[in-house]
PAKOLDO-610424 format. One line per 8 residues: number of its first residue (from 1); their letters; for each residue x, y, z of C-alpha. Coordinates in Angstrom, 3 decimals. Layout:
NUM = A = X,Y,Z  ...
//
This chain:
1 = XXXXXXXX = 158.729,92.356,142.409  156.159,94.690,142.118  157.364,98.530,142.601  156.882,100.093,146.261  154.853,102.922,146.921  156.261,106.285,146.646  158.548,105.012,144.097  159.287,107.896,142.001
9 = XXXXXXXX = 157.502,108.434,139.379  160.081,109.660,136.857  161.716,105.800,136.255  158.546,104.121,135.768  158.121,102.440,139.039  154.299,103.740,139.506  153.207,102.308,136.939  155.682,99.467,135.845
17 = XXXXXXXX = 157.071,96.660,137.904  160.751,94.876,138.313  162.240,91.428,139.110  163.884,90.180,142.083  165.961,87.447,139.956  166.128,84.391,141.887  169.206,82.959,139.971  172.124,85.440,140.805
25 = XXXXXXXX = 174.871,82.525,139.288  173.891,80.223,136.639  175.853,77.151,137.602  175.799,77.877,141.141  171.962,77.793,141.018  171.016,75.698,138.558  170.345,72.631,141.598  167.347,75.074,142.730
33 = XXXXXXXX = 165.044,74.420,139.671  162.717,71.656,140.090  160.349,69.966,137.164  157.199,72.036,136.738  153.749,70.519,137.539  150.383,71.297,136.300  147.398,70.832,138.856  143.433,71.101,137.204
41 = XXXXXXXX = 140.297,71.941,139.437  138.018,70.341,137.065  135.506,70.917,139.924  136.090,74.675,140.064  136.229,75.090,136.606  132.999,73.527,135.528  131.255,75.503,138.443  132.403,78.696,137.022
49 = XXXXXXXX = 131.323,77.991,133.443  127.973,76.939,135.034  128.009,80.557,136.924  129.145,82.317,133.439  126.354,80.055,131.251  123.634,81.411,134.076  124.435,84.946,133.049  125.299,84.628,129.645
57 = XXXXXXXX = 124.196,81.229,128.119  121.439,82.664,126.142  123.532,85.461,124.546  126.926,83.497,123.917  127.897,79.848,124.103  129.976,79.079,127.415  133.172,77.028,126.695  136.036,76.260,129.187
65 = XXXXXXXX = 139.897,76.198,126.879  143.429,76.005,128.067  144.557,79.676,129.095  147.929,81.292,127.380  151.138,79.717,129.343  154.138,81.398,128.431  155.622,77.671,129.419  157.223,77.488,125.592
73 = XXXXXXXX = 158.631,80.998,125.172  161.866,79.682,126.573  164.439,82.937,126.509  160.982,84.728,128.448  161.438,82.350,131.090  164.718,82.450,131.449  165.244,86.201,131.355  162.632,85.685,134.230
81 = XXXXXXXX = 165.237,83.811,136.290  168.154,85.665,135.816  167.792,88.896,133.745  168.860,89.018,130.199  172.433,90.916,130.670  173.567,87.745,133.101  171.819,85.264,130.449  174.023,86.792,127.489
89 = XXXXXXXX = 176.780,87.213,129.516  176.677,83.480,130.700  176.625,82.478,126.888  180.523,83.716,127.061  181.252,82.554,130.698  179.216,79.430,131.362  178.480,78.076,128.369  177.573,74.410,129.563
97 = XXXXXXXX = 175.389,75.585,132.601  173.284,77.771,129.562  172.882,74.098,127.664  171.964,73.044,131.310  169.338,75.216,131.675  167.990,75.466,128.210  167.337,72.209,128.159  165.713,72.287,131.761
105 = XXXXXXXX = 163.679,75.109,130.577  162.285,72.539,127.135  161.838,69.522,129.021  159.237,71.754,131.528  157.512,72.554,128.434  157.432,69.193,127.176  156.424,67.760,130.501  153.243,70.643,130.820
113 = XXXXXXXX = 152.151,69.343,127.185  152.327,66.361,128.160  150.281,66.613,131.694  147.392,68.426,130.159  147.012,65.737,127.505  146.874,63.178,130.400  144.100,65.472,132.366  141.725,65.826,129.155
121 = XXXXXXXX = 141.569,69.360,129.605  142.863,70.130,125.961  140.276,71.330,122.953  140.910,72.330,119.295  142.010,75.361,118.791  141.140,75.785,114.748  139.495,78.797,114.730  138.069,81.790,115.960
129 = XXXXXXXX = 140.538,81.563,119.360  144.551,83.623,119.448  147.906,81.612,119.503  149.215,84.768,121.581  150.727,86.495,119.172  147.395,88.341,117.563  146.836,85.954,114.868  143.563,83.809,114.632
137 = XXXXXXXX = 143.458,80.083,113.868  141.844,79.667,110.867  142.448,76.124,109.175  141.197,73.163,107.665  144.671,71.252,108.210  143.659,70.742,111.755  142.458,68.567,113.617  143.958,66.081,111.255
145 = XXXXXXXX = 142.391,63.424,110.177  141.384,60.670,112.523  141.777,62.540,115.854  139.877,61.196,118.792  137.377,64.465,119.492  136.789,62.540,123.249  141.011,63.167,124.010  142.367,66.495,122.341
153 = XXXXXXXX = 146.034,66.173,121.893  148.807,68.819,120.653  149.309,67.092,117.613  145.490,68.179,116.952  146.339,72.338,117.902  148.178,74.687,117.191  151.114,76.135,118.994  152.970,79.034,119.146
161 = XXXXXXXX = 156.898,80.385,120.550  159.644,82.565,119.768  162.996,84.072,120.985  162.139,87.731,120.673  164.497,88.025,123.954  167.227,86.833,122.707  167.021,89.582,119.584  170.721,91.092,120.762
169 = XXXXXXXX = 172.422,87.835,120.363  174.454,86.712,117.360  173.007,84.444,114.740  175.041,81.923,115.152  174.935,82.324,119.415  171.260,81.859,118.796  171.832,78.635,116.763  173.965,77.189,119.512
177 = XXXXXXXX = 172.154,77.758,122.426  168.335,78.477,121.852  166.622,76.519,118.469  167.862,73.027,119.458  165.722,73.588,122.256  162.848,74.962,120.240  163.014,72.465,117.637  162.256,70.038,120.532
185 = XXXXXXXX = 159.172,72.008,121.796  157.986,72.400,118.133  157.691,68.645,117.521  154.495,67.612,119.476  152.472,70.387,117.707  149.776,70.189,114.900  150.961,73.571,113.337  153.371,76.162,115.102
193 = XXXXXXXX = 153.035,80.334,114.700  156.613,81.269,115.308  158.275,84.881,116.468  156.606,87.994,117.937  159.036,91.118,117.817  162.190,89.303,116.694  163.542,90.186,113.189  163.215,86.779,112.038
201 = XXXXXXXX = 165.490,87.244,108.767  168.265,87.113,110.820  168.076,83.798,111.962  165.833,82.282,109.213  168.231,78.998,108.763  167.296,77.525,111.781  163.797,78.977,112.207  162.998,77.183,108.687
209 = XXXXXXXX = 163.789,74.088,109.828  161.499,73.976,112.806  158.895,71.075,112.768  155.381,71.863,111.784  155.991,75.910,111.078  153.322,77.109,109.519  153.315,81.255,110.190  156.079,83.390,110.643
217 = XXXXXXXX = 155.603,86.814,112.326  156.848,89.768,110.636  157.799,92.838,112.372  158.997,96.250,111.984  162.396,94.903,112.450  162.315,92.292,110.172  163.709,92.476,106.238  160.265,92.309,104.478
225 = XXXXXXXX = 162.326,91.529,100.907  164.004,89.032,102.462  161.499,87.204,104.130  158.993,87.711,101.051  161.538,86.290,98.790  162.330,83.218,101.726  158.577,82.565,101.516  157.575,82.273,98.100
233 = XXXXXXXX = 155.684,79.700,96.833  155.839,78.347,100.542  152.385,77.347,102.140  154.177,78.901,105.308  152.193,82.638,106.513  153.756,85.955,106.224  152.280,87.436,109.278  152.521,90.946,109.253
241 = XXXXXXXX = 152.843,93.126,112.095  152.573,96.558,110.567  154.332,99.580,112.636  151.456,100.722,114.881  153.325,104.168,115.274  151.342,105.402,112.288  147.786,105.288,114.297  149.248,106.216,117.663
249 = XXXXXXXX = 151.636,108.985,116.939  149.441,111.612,115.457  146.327,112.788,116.509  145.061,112.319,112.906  146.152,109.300,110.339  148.527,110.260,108.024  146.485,107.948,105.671  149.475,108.325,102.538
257 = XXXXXXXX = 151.675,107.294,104.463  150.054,104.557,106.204  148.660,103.589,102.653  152.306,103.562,101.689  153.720,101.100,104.257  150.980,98.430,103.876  152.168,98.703,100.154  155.414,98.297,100.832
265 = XXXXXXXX = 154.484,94.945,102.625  152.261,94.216,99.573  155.175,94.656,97.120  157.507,92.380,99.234  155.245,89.492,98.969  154.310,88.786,95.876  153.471,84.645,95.723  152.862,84.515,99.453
273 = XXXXXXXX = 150.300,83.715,102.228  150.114,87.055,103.622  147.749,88.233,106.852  148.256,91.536,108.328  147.708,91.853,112.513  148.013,94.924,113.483  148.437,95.444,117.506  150.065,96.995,120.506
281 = XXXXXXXX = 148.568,100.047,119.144  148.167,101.931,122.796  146.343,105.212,121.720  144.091,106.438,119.124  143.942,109.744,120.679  140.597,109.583,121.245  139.817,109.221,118.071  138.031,105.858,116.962
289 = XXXXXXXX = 138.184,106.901,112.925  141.840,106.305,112.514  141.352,102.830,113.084  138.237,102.816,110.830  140.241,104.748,108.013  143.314,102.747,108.628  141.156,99.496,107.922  139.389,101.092,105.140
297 = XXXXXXXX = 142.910,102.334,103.506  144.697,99.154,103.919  141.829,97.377,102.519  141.378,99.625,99.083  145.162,99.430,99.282  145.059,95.627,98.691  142.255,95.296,96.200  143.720,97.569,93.872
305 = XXXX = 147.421,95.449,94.877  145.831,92.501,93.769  143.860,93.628,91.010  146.817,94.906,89.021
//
């Protein structure tokens, strides 16, 4: 529900937005959802690309892929529905009509998979292109081997979800109502990139066990010890997310201490896969060189790490 005019400016509402929840009570409203389903304009679409090729096609190749859905980042939709206080608060009060809905919630995603598949719309997704989350695709495991190039399928892609809304809940709350669910959804993939801002540590039993996981994101709130010791030796990625607060804060890089924290990370993973994204940095101040000495830093930073 985007924010009226006039709103005042002081809480936000000029420049943010808020929802008009459409589920008010869980198990009252649950008989309201209805399966989801995917329509394609293949029409459209190619006449578009053949618009974009016209302008472009000599400078950059012209290729049509599957857009982001957020179809698989289960707690996001369902914080969409019914706000996150009356989702945790149903955990307590309704627990079936939660199961209910979780598991309305995975077999939409499973369904969407599924319907693209059957349209032909799907591509690889190997390389250069995001799994939402920052982090590119680069891989020889995929597609495996034997995949029909003429019909794309998930098992040839990667995929990517996580729980990040659900970061208040307990461990084992988590266990019980969400990653049944996302084990499910995780199943049909070639290779799965799983959390965003969640401190993953915290619910690393069940997050190891999901099907095809193959990078882990790694946030400021996660335990980097304890997910560098978790990870050792494993073929599974330690996808850093280093805090961006060190190039947005101050109008000029602190470069010690940034040099510091991507140590830090370095020290912490030792026998791992390690990438480092770094993101939802919203200000530079103007000032393009702290992300050109932050790079440089973190770079000399790691050749002398892995040098010693």
């Amino acid at each position: 529900m985007p924010a009226g005019a006039g709103a005042p400016f002081s809480v936000g509402n000029a420049v943010g937005y808020g929802f008009d929840h459409p589920i008010t009570n869980l198990t009252e409203d649950l008989h309201r959802l209805r399966p989801a389903r995917m329509t394609v304009d293949k029409e459209r679409s190619l006449a578009w690309k053949a618009f974009v090729e016209d302008l472009l096609g000599d400078l950059l190749p012209v290729r049509l892929v599957v857009a982001w859905h957020d179809f698989n980042t289960l707690t996001q939709r369902l914080v969409h529905l019914m706000g996150m206080e009356s989702f945790f608060i149903a955990c307590h009060e309704e627990p079936d009509a939660v199961h209910a809905v979780m598991a309305y919630l995975r077999d939409n995603a499973l369904s969407i998979m599924r319907q693209q598949e059957e349209a032909g719309i799907l591509g690889l997704n190997n390389d250069h292109q995001e799994v939402w989350w920052s982090g590119h695709n680069y891989t020889h495991q995929l597609p495996p081997a034997g995949y029909d190039p003429a019909h794309v399928t998930w098992k040839d892609r990667w995929q990517a979800t996580n729980l990040q809304e659900a970061t208040g809940m307990r461990p084992a709350m988590a266990s019980e109502f969400l990653y049944p669910y996302v084990h499910e959804i995780a199943k049909p993939v070639g290779l799965l990139y799983y959390g965003c801002c969640e401190a993953v540590h915290q619910s690393w039993d069940d997050i190891r066990t999901l099907p095809n996981l193959k990078k882990v994101s790694i946030s400021q709130w996660t335990d980097e010890a304890f997910m560098g010791e978790a990870l050792r030796g494993h073929d599974i990625v330690y996808s850093r997310k280093p805090n961006p607060n060190y190039l947005s804060v101050d109008e000029v890089l602190d470069g010690d201490a940034w040099a510091g924290h991507i140590r830090r990370t370095l020290e912490a993973t030792q026998g791992c896969s390690v990438e480092f994204l770094v993101r939802d940095v919203y200000t530079l101040h103007h000032n393009l060189d702290n992300a050109r000495r932050a790079a440089s830093i973190a770079l000399e930073v790691i050749d002398r790490h892995w040098r010693a």
